[in-house]
N, C-alpha and C positions, 0 to 999 in steps of 0.2 A: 155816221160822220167818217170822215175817209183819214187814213195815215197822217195827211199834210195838212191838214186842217189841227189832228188832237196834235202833231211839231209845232205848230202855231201855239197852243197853248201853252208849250213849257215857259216858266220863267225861269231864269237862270240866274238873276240876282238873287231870288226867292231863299231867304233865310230858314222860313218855317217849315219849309219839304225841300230833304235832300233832292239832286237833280235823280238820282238810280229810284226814288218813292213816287216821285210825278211822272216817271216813264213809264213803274210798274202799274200805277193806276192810269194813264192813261194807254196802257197796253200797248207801250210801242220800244222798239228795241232802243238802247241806249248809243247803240255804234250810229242811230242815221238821226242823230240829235249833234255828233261831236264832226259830222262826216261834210267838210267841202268842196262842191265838185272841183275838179281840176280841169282845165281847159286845153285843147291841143293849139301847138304854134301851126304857124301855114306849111313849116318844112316837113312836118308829121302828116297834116291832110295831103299835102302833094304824093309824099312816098304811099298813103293811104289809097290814094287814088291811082297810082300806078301800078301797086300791088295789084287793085281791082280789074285794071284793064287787060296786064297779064293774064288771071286767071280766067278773066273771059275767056280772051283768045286762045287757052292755051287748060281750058278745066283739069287735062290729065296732068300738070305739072304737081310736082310734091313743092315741098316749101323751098327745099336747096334747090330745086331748078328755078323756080321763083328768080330767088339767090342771086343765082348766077348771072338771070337774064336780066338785073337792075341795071340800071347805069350807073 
């Protein structure tokens, strides 16, 4: 049975087993039960992708040349 299948299982209104006793039986950590992904805006994939295209062109740059050469 795979990780996201026994997160499927937890109940969390579940009176009779604390949430940290259904985690340790079903052997999965308690941080990716409480954990929701966060999503990027478009103004982060843009600069994401700009970054990328820099480093192409450009593989020997450090990060502060990066930097420099954003718009």
């Amino acid at each position: 049975m795979s990780s996201s299948e026994r997160r499927q299982m937890i109940r969390k209104g579940n009176t009779d087993l604390s949430l940290p006793r259904q985690c340790k039986l079903l052997q999965i950590s308690r941080s990716s039960v409480y954990y929701t992904p966060v999503g990027f805006d478009q103004a982060t994939i843009d600069l994401m992708h700009e970054i990328d295209r820099i480093f192409t062109k450009y593989p020997f740059f450090s990060s502060r040349q990066i930097a420099a050469y954003l718009p």
